[in-house]
Structure formats: C-alpha cells, structure tokens
N, C-alpha and C positions, 0 to 999 in steps of 0.2 A: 289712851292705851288701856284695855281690860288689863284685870286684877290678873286672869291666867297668865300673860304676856308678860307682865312686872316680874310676878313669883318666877316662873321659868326664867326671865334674863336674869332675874337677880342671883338665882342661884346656878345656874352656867355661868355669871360671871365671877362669881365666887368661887368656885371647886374646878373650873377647868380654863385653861387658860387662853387668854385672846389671842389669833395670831397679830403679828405687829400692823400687819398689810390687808387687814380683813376689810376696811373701807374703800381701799385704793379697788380692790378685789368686787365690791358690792358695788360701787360707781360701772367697773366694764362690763357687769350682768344687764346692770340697767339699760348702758349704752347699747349693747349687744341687742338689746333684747326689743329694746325703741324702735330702733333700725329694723329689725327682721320684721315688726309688727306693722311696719310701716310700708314697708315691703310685701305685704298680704301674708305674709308667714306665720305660723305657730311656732310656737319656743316649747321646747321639753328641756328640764333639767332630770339629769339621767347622774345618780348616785353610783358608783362601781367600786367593786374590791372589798376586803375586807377592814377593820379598825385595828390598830394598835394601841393595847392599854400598858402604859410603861408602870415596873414594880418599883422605880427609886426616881427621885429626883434629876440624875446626873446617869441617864437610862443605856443600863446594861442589859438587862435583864425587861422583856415586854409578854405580856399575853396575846395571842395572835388566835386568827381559825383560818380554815383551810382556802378562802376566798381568793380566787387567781383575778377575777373581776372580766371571766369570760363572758358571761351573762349582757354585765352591762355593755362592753364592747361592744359585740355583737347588736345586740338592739340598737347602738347608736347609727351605725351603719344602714339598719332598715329601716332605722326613723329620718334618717337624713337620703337616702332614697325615697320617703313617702312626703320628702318637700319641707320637712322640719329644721328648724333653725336648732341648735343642740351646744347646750352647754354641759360639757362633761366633767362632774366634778368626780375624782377617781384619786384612790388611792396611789402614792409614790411608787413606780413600780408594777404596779398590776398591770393587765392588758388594755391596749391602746386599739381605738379603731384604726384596721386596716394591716395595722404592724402586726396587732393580733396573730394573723393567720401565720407569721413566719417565726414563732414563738420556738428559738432551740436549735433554730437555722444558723450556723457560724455563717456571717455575712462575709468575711474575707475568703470564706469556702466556696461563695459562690463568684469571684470578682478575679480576672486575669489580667497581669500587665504585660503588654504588647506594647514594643520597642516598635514606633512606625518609621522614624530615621532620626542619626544622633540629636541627644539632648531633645527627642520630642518621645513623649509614651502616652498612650492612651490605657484606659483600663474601661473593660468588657464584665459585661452581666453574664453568667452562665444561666439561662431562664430555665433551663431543666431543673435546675436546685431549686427555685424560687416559684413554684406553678404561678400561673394565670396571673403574676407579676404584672404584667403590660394593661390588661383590665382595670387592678387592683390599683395601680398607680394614675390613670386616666381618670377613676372614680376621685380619687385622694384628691389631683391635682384640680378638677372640676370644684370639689367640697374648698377647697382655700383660696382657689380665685374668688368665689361669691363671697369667702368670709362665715360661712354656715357653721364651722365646730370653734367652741370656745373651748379649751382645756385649762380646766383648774384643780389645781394639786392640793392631796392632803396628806398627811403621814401620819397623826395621832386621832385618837378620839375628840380629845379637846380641838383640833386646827377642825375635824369633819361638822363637829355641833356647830357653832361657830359659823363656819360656814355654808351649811343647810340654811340656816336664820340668813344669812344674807341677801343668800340666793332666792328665800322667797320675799324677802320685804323686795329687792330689786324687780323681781314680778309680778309680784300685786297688782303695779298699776297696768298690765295689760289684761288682768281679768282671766274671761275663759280662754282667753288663747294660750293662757300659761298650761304646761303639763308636768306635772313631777312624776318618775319613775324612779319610783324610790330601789335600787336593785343591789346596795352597797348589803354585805353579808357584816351588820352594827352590833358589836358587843353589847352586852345586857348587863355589865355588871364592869365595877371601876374602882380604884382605890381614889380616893382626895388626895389633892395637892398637902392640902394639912395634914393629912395621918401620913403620907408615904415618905420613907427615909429619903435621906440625901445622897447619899453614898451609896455605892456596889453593896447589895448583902452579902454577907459574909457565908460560907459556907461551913466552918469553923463553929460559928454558931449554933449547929445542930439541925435536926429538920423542919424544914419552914413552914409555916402556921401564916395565911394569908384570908383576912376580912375584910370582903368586899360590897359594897353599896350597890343600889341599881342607879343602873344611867337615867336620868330623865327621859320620859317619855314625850320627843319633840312632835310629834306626826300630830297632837290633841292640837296645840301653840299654833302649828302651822296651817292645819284645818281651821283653827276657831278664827283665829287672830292674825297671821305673819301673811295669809293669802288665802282669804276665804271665799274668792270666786274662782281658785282654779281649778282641775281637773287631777287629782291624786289618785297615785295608784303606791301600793305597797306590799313588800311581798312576803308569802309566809313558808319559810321551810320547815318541816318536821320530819325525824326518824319513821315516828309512828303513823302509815297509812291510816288508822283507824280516827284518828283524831284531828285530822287536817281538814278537813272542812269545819268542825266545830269550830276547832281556832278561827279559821279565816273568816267565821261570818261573828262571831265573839269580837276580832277586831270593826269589820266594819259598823256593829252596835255603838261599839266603846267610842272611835276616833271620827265617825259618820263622814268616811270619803267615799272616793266614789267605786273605788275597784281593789279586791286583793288579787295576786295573781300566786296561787296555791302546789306546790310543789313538795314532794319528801326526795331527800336525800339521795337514794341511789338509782331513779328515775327522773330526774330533774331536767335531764338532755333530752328527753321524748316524751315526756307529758306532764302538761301545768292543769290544772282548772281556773279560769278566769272565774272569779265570786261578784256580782254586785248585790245592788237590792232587789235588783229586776230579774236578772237570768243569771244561770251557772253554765257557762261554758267548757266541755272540755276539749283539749288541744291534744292533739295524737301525733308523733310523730313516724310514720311505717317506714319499713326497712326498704323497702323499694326507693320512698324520699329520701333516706339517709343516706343510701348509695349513689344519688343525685346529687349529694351535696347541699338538701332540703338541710335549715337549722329551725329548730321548733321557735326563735326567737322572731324567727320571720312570721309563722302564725299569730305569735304574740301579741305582736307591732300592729299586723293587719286589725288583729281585733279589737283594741285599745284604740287605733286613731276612729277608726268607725265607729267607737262609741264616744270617742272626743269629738266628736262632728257633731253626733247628736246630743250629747251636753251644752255644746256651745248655739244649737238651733233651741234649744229651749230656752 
C-alpha cells in the first residue's frame, strides 16, 4: 500500500467515523460490479446530493448546502440508458432516479379507490397527475429486472468518505471499465470528532464561534492509489464565471484525472464545459431543447461515455 493511501486512511479513520456496514457495502460493489463486467458492461459510480457536517456529537444542529442531488439522478438515468451498470451512491433523501421526476407530487393525490363489489376495491392511477408515468415506469421496471442500479445510502460526510474508499477499492479490479462521476455537491470544511461537543449547543451561551478544518482531499487517494486505471471525472462549481476554467484545469494538474465537468452556479441547468487534457468542450443547452424536455445531463453522459470508449481503447 503507498505511503499516500496509509496517511489518508489513517487519518479518515481517525477524525471520521467508519460506518458499521461499510464492508458488508464494499463486498456488493464488488459483486455488483464482477457481474456487470462479466456481462460486457461498464460500471459508473455516480456520487449525488450534498454532505452533512454535524456541529455536536449527539447531532442537532448540521451544516448543509443547497444540493437536492438532481444532477446526479438525472445522469444515472442517461448512463443506464447508454448500457451502464450504476451504482448510486446518494445522499439519504436527495433525488432518486426515476422517482426524481415526481419530486412534490402527493402520491395519494394521484391514486382513487373504487369499490368494484363488496369487500373487493381496487385503486387507480390518475396518469394526468403523474405525466409519462407508463414510460417512466417500463424504463424503471426494465432497469431492476437486469439488476443494473445498485443504490447505496449515505447521510454524513464521514458515512460518504468512507464509502467513496470502498467503492473504489471494489473497482479497481475491473480497471478501465470502471467510471467514477464524481457529482455529490462535498463540503470542504468539517469539525473533528475530538474537538466537537457532545451535547446540543447551548444557545444561552452567547454567540457561536465555530473552527473548522479542511476535509481531506480523497480524488489525489483515489487517482494515485484506491483505482488507478479507472476513468474519473469531477466536477467544479463556482459563483465566479471568471474563474471557472482556471479552477477546473488547476484541478486536473493537481489530482491528474481524466475529466472535470465545469459549471457556475446559476447557469448549471444549461451549460457545463467538459475540461480534459485534450479538448474543452462546451455543452449548450437552447430553449427550443428545454421546451422538448432536452436535460443538459443528457449531453453530459453523451460526451463522457465517448470519451470513456476512447480511454478504454487506448
């Protein structure tokens, strides 16, 4: 094992804590991941939603960002339409492929019971509440008969680190067929298990004064060391249009993967730039597509598996 691999695990396992079931969890990545590769398939693990960094022990009180975990959804859907085997690992709560789309729909809103004769009732879909339900659900029903989506849960920063590290030692050994879409919106900053109180803060106490550490930067770990033949991609949001390419091509110097997929803030739903070493792509989404129901994740997908073809032909 490199010295980089020791230091990071040793200090993830120091300051964040293991989940109990994190092996049980890295054996069905593996399993998962054998089978589909075995099966001619590529595997992507697709990151989604955003982290929770708890302020106490006994957690009342968490820091959070605005990540509903549409992004990742969404792509898993066009990755598992492009033939992709997909293990989603996603935040507790965020958006799910498929369910996604009925995000806010009261389901008993849409559902009628009809008495068809005593002691017999049936209950009815209303499909006008529920659009293109009958599609949506043939795709679903299609994706779980093959066994194609793995869903794996996380709820804190420590359960996500943790299990990032799994997910890629569980894919190592398929190599280039692995793909990580890294698309989880990860806090950058964390208190320790050792400095954070135990108890509720008090509020009593006056106004709160909070020193925070930076999370370990796993993307270096997982490039150098956890799955160094796969196909990684990672993505960069910034406020500042001016500055988002710098970053994203500063990252791929820094972590040497293969792809960032570059986005600011309040344009994120109709245009990315795909960055490698090779070419900068940009992704447009026109209002013509968006009124089609075109999602700019669908360009995304297109363009990342075509350049995971040609990673893996080299």
């Amino acid at each position: 094992m490199a010295s980089c691999d020791v230091a990071s695990s040793c200090r993830m396992n120091e300051e964040f804590a293991v989940p109990k079931d994190v092996e049980e969890v890295r054996t069905a990545m593996a399993n998962f991941a054998e089978r589909h590769v075995a099966a001619g398939r590529r595997v992507v693990l697709i990151t989604s939603g955003g982290t929770k960094v708890p302020l106490e022990s006994r957690t009342v009180r968490f820091l959070d960002n605005f990540s509903s975990g549409r992004r990742g959804a969404s792509s898993a859907e066009y990755f598992l339409a492009k033939g992709y085997a997909v293990i989603f690992l996603h935040r507790h709560r965020s958006l799910c492929p498929y369910t996604r789309l009925y995000t806010g729909v009261n389901l008993l809103d849409c559902l009628t019971l009809n008495t068809i004769q005593e002691g017999t009732e049936l209950v009815t879909v209303d499909q006008r509440k529920l659009p293109n339900i009958t599609n949506i659900l043939k795709r679903y029903q299609e994706v779980q008969t093959v066994g194609l989506l793995l869903p794996v849960e996380f709820s804190t920063l420590s359960e996500y680190l943790h299990l990032l590290k799994a997910a890629a030692q569980a894919l190592s050994p398929i190599g280039s067929k692995a793909m990580f879409y890294l698309a989880a919106a990860v806090s950058d900053f964390y208190i320790p298990a050792s400095e954070m109180p135990e108890h509720k803060i008090q509020s009593s106490n006056g106004p709160l004064q909070i020193s925070m550490k930076m999370v370990p930067k796993i993307l270096k770990p997982l490039v150098k060391d956890w799955a160094p033949k796969a196909f990684v991609i990672s993505f960069k949001l910034e406020t500042d249009p001016s500055i988002l390419l710098e970053r994203a091509y500063c990252a791929l110097d820094t972590y040497k993967h293969q792809a960032v997929v570059a986005n600011v803030l309040d344009t994120r739903h109709g245009y990315v730039v795909i960055v490698t070493k090779d070419f900068q792509k940009e992704l447009v989404l026109t209002d013509k597509e968006a009124e089609r129901g075109v999602e700019i994740e669908d360009k995304i997908v297109k363009n990342l598996s075509n350049a995971h073809s040609h990673f893996i032909n080299q």
